[in-house]
C-alpha positions as CSV (number, residue, x, y, z in Angstrom):
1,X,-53.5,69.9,39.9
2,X,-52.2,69.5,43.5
3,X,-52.0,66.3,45.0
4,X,-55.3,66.1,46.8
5,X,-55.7,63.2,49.6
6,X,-59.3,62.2,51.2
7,X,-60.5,60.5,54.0
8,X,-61.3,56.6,53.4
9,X,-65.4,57.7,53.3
10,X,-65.0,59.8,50.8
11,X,-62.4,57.6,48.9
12,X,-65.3,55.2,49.0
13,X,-68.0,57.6,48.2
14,X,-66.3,58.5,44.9
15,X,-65.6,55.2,44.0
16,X,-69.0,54.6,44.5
17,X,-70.4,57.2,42.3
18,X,-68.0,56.5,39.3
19,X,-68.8,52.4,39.4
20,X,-72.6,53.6,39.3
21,X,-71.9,56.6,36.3
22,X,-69.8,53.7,34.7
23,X,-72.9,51.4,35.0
24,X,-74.9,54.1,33.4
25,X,-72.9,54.7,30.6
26,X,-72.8,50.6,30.0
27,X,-76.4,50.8,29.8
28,X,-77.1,53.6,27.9
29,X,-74.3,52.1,25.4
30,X,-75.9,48.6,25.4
31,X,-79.7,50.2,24.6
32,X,-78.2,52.6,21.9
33,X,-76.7,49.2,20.5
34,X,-80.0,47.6,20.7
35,X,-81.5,49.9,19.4
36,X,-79.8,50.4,16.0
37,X,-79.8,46.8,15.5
38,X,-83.0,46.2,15.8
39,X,-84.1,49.0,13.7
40,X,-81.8,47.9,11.1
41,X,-82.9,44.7,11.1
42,X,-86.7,45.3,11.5
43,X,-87.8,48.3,9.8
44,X,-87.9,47.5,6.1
45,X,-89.5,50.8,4.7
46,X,-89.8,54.2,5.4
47,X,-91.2,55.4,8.9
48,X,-94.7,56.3,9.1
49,X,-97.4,56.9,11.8
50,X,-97.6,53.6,12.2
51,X,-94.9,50.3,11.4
52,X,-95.7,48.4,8.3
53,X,-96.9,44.5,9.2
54,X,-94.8,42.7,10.7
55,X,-92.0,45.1,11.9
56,X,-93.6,45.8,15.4
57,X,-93.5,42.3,15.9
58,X,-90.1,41.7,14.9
59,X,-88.6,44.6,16.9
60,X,-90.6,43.5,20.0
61,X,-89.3,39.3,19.2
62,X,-85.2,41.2,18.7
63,X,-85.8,43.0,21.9
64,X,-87.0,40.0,23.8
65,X,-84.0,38.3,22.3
66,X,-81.6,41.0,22.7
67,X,-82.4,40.9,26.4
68,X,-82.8,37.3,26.7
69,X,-78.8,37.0,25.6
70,X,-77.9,39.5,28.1
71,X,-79.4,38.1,30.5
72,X,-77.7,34.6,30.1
73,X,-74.5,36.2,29.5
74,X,-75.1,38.0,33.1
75,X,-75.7,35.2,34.5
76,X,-72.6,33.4,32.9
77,X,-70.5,35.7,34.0
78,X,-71.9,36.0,37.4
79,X,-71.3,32.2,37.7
80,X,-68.2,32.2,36.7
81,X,-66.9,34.9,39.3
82,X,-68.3,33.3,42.0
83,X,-66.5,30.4,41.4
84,X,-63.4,32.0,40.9
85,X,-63.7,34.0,44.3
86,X,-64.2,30.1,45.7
87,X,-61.1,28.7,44.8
């Protein structure tokens, strides 16, 4: 491939779009995750029409939980940057 040179706006531009596509894949990484962890732990039987008692509570408590964690870990890390961009 030949050594192609852009402007700065579209330097930025491209960055741009692949930090966004790299955010999607992140998320769509993280909800496969949660998802097959919270299956696994939840449903006990065989899938029906409808979940057996208790498992639609227990997916909906790992999913609160699940999000709860990332949320504080987010944060965390968001803490933690800003500080170091401070000193």
């Amino acid at each position: 491939m030949d050594n192609v040179k852009f402007d700065e706006a579209t330097q930025k531009e491209l960055t741009t779009f692949l930090e966004r596509e790299q955010a999607q894949a992140r998320v769509n990484s993280t909800v496969h995750s949660l998802t097959s962890m919270c299956w696994d732990k939840c449903i006990t039987g065989t899938p029906g029409s409808r979940f057996a008692r208790g498992e639609e509570s227990c997916l909906l408590n790992c999913v609160d939980r699940f999000m709860d964690t990332s949320l504080y870990i987010i944060k965390t890390i968001e803490g933690q940057r800003s500080q170091q961009m401070q000193s």
